[in-house]
C-alpha positions in Angstrom: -43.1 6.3 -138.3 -39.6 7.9 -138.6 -38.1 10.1 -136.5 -35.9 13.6 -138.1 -33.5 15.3 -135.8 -32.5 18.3 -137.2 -29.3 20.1 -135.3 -25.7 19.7 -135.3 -23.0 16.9 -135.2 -19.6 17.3 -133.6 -16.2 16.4 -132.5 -16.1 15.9 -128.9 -12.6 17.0 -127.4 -12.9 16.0 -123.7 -10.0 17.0 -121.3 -10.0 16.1 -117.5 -8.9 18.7 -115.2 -8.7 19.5 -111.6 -11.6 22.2 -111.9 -13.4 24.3 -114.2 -11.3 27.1 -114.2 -12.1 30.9 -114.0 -11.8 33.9 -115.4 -8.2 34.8 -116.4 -7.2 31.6 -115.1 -4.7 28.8 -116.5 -4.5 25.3 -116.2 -3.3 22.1 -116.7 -5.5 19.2 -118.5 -5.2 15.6 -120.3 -7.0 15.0 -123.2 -8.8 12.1 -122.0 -11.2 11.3 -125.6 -11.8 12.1 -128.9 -15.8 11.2 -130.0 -18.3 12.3 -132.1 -20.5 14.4 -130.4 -23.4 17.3 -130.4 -26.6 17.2 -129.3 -28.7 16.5 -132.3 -25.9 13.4 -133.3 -26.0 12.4 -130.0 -29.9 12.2 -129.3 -29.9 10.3 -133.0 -27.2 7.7 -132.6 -29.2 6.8 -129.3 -33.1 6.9 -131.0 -31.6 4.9 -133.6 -30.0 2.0 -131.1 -33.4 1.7 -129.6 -34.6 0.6 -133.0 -36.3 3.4 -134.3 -36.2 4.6 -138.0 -33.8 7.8 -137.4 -32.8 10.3 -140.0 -30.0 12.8 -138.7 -30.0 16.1 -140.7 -26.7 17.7 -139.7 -24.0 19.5 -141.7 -20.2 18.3 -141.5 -17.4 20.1 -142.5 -14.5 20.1 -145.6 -12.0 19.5 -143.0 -10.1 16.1 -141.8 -13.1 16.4 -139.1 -15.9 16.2 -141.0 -14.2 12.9 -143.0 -13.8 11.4 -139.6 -17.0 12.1 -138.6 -18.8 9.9 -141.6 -16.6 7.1 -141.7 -17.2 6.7 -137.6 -20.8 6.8 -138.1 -20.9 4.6 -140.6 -21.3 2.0 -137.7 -25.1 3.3 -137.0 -27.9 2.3 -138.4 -29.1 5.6 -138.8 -29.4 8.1 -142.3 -27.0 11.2 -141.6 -28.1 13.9 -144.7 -27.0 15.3 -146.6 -24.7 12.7 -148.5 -21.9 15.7 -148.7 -19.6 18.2 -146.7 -20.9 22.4 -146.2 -17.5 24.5 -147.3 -16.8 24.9 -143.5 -14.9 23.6 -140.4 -16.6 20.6 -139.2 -18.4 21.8 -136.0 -16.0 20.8 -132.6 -16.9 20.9 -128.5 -14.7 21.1 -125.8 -15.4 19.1 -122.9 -13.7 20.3 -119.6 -14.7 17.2 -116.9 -14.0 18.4 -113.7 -12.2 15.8 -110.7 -15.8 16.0 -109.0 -17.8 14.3 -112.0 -18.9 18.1 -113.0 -18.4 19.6 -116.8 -18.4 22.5 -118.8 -18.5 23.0 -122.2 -17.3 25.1 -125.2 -19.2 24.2 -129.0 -19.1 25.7 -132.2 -22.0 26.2 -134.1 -20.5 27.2 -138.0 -21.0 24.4 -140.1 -25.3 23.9 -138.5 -25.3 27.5 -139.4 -24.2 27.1 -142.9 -27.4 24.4 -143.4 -30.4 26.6 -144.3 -33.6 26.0 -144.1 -34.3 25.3 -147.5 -31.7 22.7 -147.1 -33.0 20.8 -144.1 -36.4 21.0 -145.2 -35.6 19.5 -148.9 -34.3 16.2 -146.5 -37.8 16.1 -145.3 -39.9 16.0 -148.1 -41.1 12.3 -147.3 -42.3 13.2 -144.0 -45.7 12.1 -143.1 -48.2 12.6 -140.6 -47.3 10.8 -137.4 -43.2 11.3 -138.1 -41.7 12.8 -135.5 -39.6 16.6 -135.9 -37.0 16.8 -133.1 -35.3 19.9 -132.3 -32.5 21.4 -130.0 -31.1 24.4 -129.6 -28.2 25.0 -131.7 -30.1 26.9 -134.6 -31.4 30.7 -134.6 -34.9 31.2 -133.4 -36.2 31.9 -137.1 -34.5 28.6 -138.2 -36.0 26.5 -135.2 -39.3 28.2 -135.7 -39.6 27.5 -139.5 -38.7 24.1 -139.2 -41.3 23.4 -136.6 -44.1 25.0 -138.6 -43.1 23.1 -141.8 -43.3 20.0 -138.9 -47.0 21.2 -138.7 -48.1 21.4 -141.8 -46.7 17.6 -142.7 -49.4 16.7 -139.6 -46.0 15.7 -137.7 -45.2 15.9 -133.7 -42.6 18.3 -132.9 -40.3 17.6 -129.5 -38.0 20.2 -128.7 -34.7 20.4 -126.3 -33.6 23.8 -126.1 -30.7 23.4 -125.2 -28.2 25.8 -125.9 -30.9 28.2 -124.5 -32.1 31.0 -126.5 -34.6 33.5 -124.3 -36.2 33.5 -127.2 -37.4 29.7 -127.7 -40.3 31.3 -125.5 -42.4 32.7 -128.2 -42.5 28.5 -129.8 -44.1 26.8 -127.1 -47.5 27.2 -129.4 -45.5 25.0 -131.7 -44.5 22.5 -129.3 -46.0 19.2 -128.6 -43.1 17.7 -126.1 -40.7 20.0 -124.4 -37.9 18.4 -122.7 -36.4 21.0 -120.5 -33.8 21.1 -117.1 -34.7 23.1 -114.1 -33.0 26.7 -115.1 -34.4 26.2 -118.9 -37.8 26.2 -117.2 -37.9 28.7 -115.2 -35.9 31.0 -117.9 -38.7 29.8 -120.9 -41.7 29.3 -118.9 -42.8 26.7 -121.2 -46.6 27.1 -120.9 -49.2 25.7 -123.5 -47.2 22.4 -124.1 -48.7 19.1 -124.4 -46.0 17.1 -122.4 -43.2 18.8 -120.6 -40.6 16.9 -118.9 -38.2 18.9 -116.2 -35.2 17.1 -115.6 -33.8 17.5 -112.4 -30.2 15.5 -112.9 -29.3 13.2 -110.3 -32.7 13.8 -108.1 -35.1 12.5 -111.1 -37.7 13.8 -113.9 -41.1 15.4 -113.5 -43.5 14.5 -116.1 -46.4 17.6 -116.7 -49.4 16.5 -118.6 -53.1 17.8 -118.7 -52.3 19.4 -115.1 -51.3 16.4 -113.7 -47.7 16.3 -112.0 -45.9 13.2 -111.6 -42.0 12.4 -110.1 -39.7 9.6 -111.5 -36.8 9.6 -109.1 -33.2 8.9 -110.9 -31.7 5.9 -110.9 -28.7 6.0 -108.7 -25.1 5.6 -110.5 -21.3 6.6 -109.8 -21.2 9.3 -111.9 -17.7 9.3 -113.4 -18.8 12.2 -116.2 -22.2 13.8 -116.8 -21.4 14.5 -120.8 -24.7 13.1 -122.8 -26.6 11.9 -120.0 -29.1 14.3 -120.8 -29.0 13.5 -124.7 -29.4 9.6 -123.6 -32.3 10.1 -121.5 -34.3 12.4 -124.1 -33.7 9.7 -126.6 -34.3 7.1 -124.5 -37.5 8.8 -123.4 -39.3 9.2 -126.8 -38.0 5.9 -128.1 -39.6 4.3 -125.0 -43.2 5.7 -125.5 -42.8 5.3 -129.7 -41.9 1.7 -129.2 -44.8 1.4 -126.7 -47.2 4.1 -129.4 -48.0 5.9 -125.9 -47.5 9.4 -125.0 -44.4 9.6 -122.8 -45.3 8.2 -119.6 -43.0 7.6 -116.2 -42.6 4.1 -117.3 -40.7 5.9 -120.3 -39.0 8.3 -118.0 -37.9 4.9 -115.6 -36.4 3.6 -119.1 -34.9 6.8 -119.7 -33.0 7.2 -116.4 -31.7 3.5 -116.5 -29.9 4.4 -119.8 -28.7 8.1 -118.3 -27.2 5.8 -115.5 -25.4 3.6 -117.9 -23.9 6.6 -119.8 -22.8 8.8 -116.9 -20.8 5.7 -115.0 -18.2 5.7 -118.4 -16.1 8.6 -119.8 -16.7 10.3 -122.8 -19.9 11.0 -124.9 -20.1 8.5 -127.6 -18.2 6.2 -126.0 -20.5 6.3 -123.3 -23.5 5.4 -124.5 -25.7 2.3 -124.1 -25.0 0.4 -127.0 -28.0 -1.9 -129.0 -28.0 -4.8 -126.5 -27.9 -2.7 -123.6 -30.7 -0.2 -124.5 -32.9 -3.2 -126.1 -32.6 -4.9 -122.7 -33.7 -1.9 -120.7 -36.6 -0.7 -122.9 -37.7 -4.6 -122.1 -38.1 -4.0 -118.3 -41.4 -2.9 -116.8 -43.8 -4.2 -119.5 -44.7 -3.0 -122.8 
């Protein structure tokens, strides 16, 4: 069983300033990290710590960026295709952390857009039935929805975390085995027809939906000293939980999930931040198996 993440990988600028500022406004900042980051990358990188068989399919740039990018990931022991650089600036977020633990974020998107869908899809020509096709929101709605229906004919399950959200992404539910969604992205997608959704609910916990059935995992409390990723850790954490286990995801998964999503959101950065191999294999450990 392998798992593809198709999406984007990043540089992670993050600054610390008093506030997120507004409109018109100017102010001062530090630049506090420099990390890889973006949300297919980071979702990867943490799948592939939990010991799961991980290919990222993300574009990097012809720029100094995208070189920095594959010699830091070289530490991972997951595949990042394709093997070269897109004829493009390397993709790059800007992470504004507030003084009260809060973010906001700027990314650019020109190097995932570059990567069409014949290109993606030629990185998954080994995929088998029982693979896994995970998605996020940084491609157009044609390019997420041809990518999941290729997922369908392989006889794949397709998880998707639309995030950026596109009112769009409404019309793929049909498509969609496990939806992993915050509060405003459900209410905004209405993601009816799905196998498994999960609504995260940040510090408060997760609900897990199944079959009609409703159940709560509260959060597991933590001094939040930056919220950047801890949504990306707890997806990944999530699904590598119930693959390691071969169960649907369950709220002994989502109790894994929040452990790690405590771990990252107690450090700075994105990265940086993350649970690393013996941290995560220690986690997935607790509560059985």
């Amino acid at each position: 069983m392998r798992v593809y993440v198709t999406g984007n990988i990043t540089v992670d600028e993050t600054w610390s300033i008093s506030d997120i500022p507004k409109k018109g406004s100017s102010i001062h900042g530090i630049k506090v990290s420099q990390d890889i980051g973006g949300k297919g990358a980071n979702q990867a990188i943490i799948l592939s710590r939990c010991g799961i068989d991980t290919r990222l399919i993300a574009a990097t740039g012809s720029d100094s960026n995208g070189i920095w990018i594959r010699q830091q990931i070289k530490g991972e022991t997951l595949s990042l295709l394709p093997d070269f650089h897109v004829n493009q600036h390397s993709d790059t977020s800007i992470i504004l952390n507030s003084d009260d633990g809060d973010n906001a974020i700027i990314t650019t998107t020109a190097a995932a857009d570059t990567f069409g869908i014949d290109d993606i899809i030629s990185h998954m020509a080994d995929a088998a039935v029982g693979d896994i096709l995970l998605q996020q929101g940084n491609f157009s709605l044609d390019k997420t929805r041809s990518l999941f229906q290729f997922a369908k004919t392989r006889g794949m399950t397709t998880v998707f975390n639309p995030s950026p959200v596109n009112p769009n992404f409404c019309h793929l539910w049909p498509l969609i085995d496990i939806a992993v969604v915050n509060e405003s992205e459900a209410e905004r997608l209405q993601p009816d027809g799905v196998k498994t959704l999960i609504i995260t609910q940040g510090a408060a916990g997760a609900w897990l939906v199944r079959d009609g059935q409703r159940q709560f995992c509260p959060a597991v409390r933590a001094e939040a000293l930056d919220t950047t990723g801890a949504g990306d850790t707890f997806l990944a954490v999530m699904l590598a939980s119930s693959l390691r286990r071969g169960v649907e995801p369950d709220t002994l998964a989502l109790t894994h999930a929040s452990l790690a999503a405590a771990i990252t959101v107690s450090r700075r950065g994105t990265y940086s931040a993350f649970p690393d191999n013996h941290e995560l294999a220690a986690l997935l450990a607790k509560g059985g198996k």
